[in-house]
N, C-alpha and C positions, 0 to 999 in steps of 0.2 A: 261308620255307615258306608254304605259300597257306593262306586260311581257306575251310574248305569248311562244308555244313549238308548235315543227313540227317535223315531220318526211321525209325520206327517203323512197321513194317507187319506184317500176320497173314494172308499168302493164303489160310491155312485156314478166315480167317471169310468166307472173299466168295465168290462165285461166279468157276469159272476165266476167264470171258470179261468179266470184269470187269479182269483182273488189264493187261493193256498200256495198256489206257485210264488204269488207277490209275497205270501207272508212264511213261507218256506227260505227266500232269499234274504228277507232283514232279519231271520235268526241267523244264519247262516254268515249274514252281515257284522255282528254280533251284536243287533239292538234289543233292549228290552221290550220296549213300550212304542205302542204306535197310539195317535191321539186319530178319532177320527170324528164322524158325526157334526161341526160346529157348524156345517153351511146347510142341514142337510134336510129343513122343515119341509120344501116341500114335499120330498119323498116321503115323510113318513106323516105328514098329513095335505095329501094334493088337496082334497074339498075339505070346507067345514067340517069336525066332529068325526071322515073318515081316515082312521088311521092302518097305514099300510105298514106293518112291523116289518115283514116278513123275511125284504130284502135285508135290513139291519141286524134279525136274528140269525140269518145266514151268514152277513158280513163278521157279526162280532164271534160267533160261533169257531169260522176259517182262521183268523187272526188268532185267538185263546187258543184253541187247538193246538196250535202248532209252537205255541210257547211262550205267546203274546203275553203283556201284559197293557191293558185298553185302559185311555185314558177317553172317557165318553164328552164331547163337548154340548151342552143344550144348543139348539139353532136359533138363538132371539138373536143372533145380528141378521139375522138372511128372513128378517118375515115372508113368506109369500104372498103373489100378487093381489090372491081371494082377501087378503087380511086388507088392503086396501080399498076396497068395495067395502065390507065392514065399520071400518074406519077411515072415514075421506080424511078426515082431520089429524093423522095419527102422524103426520109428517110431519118434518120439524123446517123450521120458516130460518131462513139465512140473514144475515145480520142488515139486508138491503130491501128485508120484505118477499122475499121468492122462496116457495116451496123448494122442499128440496124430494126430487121427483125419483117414483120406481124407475128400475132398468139399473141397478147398480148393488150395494148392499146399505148396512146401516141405514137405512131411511126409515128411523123413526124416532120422535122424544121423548125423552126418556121420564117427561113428567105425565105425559099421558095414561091416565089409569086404564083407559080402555084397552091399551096394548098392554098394558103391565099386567092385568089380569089375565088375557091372555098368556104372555108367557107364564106367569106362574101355572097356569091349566097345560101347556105342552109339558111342563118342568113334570110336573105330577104323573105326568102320564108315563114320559121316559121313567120317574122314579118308580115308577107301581110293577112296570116290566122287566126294568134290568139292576134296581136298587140291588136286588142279592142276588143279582151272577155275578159267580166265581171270577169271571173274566174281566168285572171291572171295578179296576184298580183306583180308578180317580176319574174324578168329573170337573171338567172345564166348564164355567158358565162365561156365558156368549162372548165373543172377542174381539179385544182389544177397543178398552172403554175408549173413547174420545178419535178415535182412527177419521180421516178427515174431516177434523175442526166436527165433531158433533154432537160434544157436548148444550154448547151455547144454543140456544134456539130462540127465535123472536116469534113463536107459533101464538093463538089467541089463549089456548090452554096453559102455555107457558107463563102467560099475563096473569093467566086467572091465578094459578097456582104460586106466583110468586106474589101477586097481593093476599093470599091469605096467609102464607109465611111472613108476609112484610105484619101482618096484624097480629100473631100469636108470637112475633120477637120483639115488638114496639108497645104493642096494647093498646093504644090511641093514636092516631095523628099529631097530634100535638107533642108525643115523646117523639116520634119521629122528625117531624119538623126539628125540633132541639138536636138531635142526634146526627142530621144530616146539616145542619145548617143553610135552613132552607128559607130564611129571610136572605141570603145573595140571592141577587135576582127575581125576587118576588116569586123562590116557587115553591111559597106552602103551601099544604093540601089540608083540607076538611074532609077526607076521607078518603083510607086505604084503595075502594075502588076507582080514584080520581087516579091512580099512580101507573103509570108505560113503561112498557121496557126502555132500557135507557140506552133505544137505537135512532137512529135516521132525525137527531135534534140540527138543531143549525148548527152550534157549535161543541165543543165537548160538554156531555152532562157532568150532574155533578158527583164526582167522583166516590162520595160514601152510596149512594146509588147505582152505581156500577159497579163499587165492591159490594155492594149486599146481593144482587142480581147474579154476582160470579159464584159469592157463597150459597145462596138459593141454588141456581147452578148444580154445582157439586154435591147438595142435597139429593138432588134424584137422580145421579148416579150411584151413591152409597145406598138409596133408598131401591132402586132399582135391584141394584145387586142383592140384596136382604131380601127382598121377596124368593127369588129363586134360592138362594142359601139355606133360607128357614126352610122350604118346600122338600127338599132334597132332605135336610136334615130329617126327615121324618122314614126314610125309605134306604139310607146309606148310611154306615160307618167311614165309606171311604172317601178320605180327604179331598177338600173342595180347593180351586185353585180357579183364578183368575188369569191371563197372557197380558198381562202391561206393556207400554212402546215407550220407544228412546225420546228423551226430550221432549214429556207430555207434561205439562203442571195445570191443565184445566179442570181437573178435580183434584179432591183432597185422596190422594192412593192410600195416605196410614188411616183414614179411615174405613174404604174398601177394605181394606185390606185385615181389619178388625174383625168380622164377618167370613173371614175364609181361614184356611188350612195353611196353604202354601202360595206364597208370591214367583209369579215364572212371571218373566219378559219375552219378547221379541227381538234377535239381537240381530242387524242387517248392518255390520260394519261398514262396510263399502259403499252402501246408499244413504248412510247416515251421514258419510266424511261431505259429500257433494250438499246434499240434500238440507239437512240440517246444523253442518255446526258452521263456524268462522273460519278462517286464517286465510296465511299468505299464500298466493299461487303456489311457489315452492314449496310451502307444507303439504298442500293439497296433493301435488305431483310427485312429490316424495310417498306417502302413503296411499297413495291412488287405488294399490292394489291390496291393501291393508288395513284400510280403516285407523283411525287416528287410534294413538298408543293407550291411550286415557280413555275414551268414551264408552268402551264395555264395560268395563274394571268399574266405572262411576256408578253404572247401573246394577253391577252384579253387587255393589254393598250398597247401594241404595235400596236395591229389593230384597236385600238378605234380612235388613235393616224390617221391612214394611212385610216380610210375611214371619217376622216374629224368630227370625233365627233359621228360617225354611225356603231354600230358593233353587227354582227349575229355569232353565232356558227350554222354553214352548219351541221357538222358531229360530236356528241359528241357520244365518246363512252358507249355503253351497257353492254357490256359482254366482254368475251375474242375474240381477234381480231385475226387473220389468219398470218400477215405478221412480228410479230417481231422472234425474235429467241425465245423467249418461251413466252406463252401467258397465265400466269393466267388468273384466273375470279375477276372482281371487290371484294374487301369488299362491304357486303350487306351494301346498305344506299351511295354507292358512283356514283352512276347515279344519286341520289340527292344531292349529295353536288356540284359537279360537275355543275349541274346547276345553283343552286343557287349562287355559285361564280362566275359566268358568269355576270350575274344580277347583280351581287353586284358592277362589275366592268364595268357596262354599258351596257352589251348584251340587245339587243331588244327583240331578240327572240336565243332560242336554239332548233336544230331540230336532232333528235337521228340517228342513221345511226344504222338500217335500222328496215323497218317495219317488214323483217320475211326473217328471217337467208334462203339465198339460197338452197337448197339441190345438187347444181351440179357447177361445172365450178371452175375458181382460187378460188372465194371467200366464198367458202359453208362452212370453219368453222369458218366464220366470225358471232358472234353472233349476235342478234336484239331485237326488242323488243318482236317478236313472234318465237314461235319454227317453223322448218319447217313443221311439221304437222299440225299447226295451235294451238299450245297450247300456255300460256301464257310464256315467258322466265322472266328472275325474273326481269329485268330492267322495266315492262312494268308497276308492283304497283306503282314501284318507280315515275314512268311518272306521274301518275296519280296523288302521292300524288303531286307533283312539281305542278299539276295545280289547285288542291286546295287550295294550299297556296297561289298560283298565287292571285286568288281569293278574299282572306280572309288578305291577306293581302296589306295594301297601295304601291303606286309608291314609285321604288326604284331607284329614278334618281344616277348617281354617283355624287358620293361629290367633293370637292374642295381639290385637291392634292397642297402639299407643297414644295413636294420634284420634281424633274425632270433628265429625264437619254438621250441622247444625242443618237441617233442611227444611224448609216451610214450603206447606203449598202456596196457603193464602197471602205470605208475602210475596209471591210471584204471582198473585193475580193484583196485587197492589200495586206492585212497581209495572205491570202491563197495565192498570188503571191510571196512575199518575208516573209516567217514567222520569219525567223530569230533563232528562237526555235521549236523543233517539237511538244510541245504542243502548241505555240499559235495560238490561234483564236480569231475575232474578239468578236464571240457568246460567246465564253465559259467567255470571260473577260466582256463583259457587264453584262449576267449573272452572275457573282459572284458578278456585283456592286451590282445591281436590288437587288439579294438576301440578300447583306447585310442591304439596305431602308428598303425590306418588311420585315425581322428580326430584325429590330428596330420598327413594325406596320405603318406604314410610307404610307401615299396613294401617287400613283406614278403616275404621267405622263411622257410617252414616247413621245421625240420629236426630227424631223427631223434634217440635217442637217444643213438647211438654216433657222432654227427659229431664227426668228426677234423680239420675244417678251419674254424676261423673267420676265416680273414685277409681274408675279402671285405667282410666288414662292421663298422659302427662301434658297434653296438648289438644285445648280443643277449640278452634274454629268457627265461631258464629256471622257468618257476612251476607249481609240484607238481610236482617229477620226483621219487619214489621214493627212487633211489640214484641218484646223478653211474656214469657209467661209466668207465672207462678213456679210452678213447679222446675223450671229452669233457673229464675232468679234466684230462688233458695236453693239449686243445685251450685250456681255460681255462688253464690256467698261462702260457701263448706266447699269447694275446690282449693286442693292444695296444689294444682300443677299451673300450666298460665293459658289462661282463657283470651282469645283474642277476637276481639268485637266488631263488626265493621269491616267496610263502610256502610253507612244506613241502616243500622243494625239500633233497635228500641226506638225510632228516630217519631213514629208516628201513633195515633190512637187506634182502637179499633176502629178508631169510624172515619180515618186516613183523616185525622185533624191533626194540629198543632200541638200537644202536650205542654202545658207550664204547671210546673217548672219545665225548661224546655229541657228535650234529648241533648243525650243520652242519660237516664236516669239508672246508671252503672250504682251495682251494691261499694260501696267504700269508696268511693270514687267520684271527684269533684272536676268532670268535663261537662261543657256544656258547646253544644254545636251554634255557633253563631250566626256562621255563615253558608249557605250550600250554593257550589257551583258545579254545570257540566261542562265539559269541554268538546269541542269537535276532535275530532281526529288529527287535525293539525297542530293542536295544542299540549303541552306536554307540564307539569309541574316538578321542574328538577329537586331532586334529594339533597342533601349534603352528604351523602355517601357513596355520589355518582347516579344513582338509580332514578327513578320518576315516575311521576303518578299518571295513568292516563282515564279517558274517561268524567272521572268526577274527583271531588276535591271539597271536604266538610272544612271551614275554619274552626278551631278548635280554642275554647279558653279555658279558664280552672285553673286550678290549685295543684292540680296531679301533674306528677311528677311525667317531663318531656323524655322518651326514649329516641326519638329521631325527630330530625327538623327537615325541614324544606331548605332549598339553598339561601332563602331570603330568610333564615329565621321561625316558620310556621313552625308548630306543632305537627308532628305528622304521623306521630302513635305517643298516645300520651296513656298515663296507668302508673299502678302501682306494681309488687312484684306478682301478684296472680290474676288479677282484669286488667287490661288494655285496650284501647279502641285505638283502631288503625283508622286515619280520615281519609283515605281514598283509594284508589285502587291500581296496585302496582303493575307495571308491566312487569314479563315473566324475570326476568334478570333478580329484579328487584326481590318477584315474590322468593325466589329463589333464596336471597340473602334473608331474609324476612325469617324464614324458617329456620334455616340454617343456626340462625343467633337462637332463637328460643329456643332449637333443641340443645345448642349446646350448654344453658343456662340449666336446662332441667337433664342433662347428661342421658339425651337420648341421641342414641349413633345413626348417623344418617348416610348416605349413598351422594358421589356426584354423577350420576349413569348417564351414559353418551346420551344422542339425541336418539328416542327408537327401542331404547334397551328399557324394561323393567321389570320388577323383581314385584313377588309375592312370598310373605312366607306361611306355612302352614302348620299344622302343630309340630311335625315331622322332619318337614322337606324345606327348603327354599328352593322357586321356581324363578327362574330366569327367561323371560320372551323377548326376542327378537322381532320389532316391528319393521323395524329400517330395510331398508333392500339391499343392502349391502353384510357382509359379515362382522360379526362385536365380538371385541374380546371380551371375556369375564373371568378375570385375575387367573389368565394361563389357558381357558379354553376358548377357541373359537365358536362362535355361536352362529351358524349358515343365517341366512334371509329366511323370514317364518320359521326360527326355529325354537326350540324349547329344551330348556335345560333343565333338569332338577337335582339338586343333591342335601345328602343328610345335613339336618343341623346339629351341629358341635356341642 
């Protein structure tokens, strides 16, 4: 399959005789695909019922023309403001009771039928018009599900709609009551409408009530997304594709994602290093201009994982981006590496955000690939050179991974329900797995909760999953390589109760968790083989057989030769050795790569990236700062 590049365009911010020139320069660029349209409702309907094509028939017309290939986005993030007159109610309410107000985008809930018919009615419309032009190639529906915190809504609609899901999953109150354990506290209900969002209580509610409200939740954004998929389905062959964001778990995505064609992220390295993830100042300051070596890579097989084998980067960052707390400019050479590890990890296609830095509005010091004067901005060589190599060099299908890492949504709305510690997360603890694989060079597949098939790999990774499912549990029982469990992994019910027999109810496997503790930051649980636990820490008893102990004797991965449960969570050193030993038990060859350095391989090629700011060797070649190596496999 060929690796193509696109771009990010807005015909409606530029003048129309601007617009062939603009799309003369991104072939010329050498991109494929330009996504346009996802902001663009009021243009193509300012009043009620009238719709104004004409500029968009021109826009898609210039861009196809000239060699385009359009990726059309529906506009349901950007309602306009007549849709608010409409629907006073259509907003969605913040977790303190406060509307959340026009004058920005995303402002609306996603359980609200009134808007949701709506969009399905623009959905129809775009599809009735441009379903069969030639020029488009794919349809993006509205972007970027949950983009500031908006999924969650405490709107009176959201009440409504989540007590009649609370009664078509229960049947009665009284299973509910049972289900939730709602004699603590005297709070059982004699009927479904007696039941609140479980916001603004005195003190925390109760927990299987904020996880069924997260799962409701999640319902109408899956539910959401189906109305416009099915709608579409009716008027287009050409594949539907949603843009997901880095470190989102507030809906179930392998659901969404069941419903569409192809899974594409948003990938803003740089804003995500400050913005979203942990570490030390000096990690931070090390990769400043970089983005952490891990956090693409996580997402590019996360989503390769969640659109079925099919994965686009929507929005790769250029330059320095507007919304984090500080916004360096890329290391030069990192809009190409950036890509190229895309590709290396399956990406079909990457499309840069955006064609020419805005000069007004929220986003005008959001960089692109053009200045707003129209001069060149430095990412735009970079583009170019990415399409010559495109070029010049063969398909880079991804290779065959060995290793595998276990990903839930709804166990990270659990452990954000009940964390138990005020650092745990569901994210930040699979990530530290994922990181320790791809720091051993380790090609990774991400997989679902209900995976039914492990015989592909030798190594696979379950840590925080909730409850084990069925179809994983008899996957684990028939694995012949070593499954490794934990921490807090099977540990709870669906309805975040206790389980007796207690967790972890491992197939072949006689652990049982006794004791569960968190630790502050100050605290540390040493190994006996130097290393340590930080975080948290399960006491462990049973019959199965100890693989590593705490320095006082604990259990600290207990198992047989193919299930094991790890009781807490290593620091990296640790994870480090962790892996190290399994692979070499199942004689899979591993990497020790400097700090910065990582490797991917693909059916063909091993790619080699340089995150680090300094130059890496790689057995005899030097590899510059943002650089990218690739060579044949043997």
């Amino acid at each position: 399959m060929n690796r193509t590049l696109g771009v990010c365009y807005y015909p409606e911010h530029w003048p129309q005789d601007q617009w062939a020139s603009d799309a003369a320069r991104m072939v010329d660029t050498g991109l494929t695909w330009v996504r346009i349209g996802e902001f663009g409702w009021s243009r193509m309907e300012p009043t009620p019922g009238t719709f104004t094509w004409d500029w968009l028939d021109d826009a898609i017309d210039a861009l196809g023309s000239a060699g385009l290939k359009i990726i059309l986005g529906t506009p349901t993030a950007t309602p306009p403001r007549w849709m608010l007159d409409k629907y006073p109610d259509m907003l969605a309410v913040d977790a303190q009771g406060h509307p959340r107000k026009f004058g920005s985008r995303r402002h609306y809930d996603f359980s609200h039928p009134g808007y949701r018919t709506e969009c399905k009615r623009i959905v129809q419309a775009m599809g009735e018009r441009y379903g069969s032009n030639p020029y488009i190639a794919a349809w993006q529906i509205d972007n970027e599900y949950d983009c500031h915190d908006t999924t969650l809504s405490y709107s009176d609609t959201a009440r409504k709609g989540f007590q009649n899901w609370l009664a078509q999953k229960y049947q009665s109150p009284d299973a509910l009551n049972r289900a939730w354990g709602n004699v603590f506290w005297s709070m059982e209900y004699d009927s479904f409408d007696l039941i609140d969002l479980p916001n603004l209580t005195v003190t925390e509610p109760n927990p299987a009530h904020v996880l069924a409200f997260r799962r409701y939740s999640s319902d109408q954004v899956v539910a959401f997304n189906k109305v416009q998929a099915d709608a579409l389905r009716h008027y287009t062959d050409a594949p539907l594709i949603h843009n997901y964001m880095g470190r989102i778990t507030a809906f179930d995505h392998w659901q969404v994602g069941a419903d569409l064609d192809i899974a594409s992220w948003d990938s803003y390295p740089i804003g995500f290093l400050s913005d979203r993830l942990e570490g030390t100042p000096e990690e931070k300051q090390k990769f400043l201009r970089q983005g952490h070596p891990d956090m693409q890579a996580f997402h590019h097989d996360l989503y390769r994982a969640v659109g079925k084998g099919r994965l686009w980067v929507m929005e790769q960052q250029p330059g320095p981006v507007n919304w984090a707390p500080y916004n360096p400019a890329p290391l030069r050479g990192m809009a190409r590496l950036w890509a190229w590890e895309a590709f290396a990890h399956g990406a079909e296609t990457v499309c840069y955000f955006r064609w020419r830095q805005a000069p007004f509005a929220q986003e005008q010091m959001h960089a692109g690939l053009m200045r707003p004067d129209n001069q060149p901005a430095p990412a735009l060589q970079e583009a170019r050179q990415v399409a010559d190599e495109i070029a010049a060099l063969p398909d880079v299908n991804t290779g065959q991974a060995h290793a595998a890492l276990i990903f839930d949504y709804e166990s990270a709305w659990a452990w954000d329900t009940q964390p138990q510690g005020a650092d745990f997360e569901m994210f930040r603890l699979a990530f530290a797995t994922y990181r320790a694989l791809r720091r051993a060079g380790l090609n990774i597949d991400i997989l679902p909760p209900d995976a039914a098939d492990l015989s592909n790999y030798k190594l696979v990774l379950a840590p925080g999953i909730l409850k084990l499912s069925d179809p994983l549990r008899l996957a684990l029982t028939n694995f012949k390589g070593t499954a490794l469990l934990g921490p807090r992994t099977d540990t709870k019910t669906d309805e975040l109760g206790i389980p007796v027999p207690m967790a972890p109810n491992l197939p072949d496997t006689d652990i049982t968790i006794a004791l569960t503790e968190s630790l502050p930051p100050t605290e540390t649980i040493p190994l006996q083989n130097g290393g340590q636990f930080r975080h948290w820490f399960e006491h462990l008893e049973g019959s199965a057989k100890t693989h590593l102990s705490t320095a006082t004797g604990q259990p600290a991965i207990m198992g047989g030769s193919h299930i094991r449960y790890l009781a807490g969570w290593p620091d990296d050193p640790t994870f480090d050795q962790i892996i190290q030993d399994l692979c070499e038990e199942r004689n899979l060859a591993t990497q020790s790569l400097p700090d910065g350095l990582r490797i991917r391989e693909t059916a063909t090629h091993r790619f080699i990236f340089n995150y680090a700011p300094e130059p890496q060797d790689w057995h005899g070649t030097t590899i510059p700062p943002a650089g990218v190596h690739w060579e044949p496999l043997k």
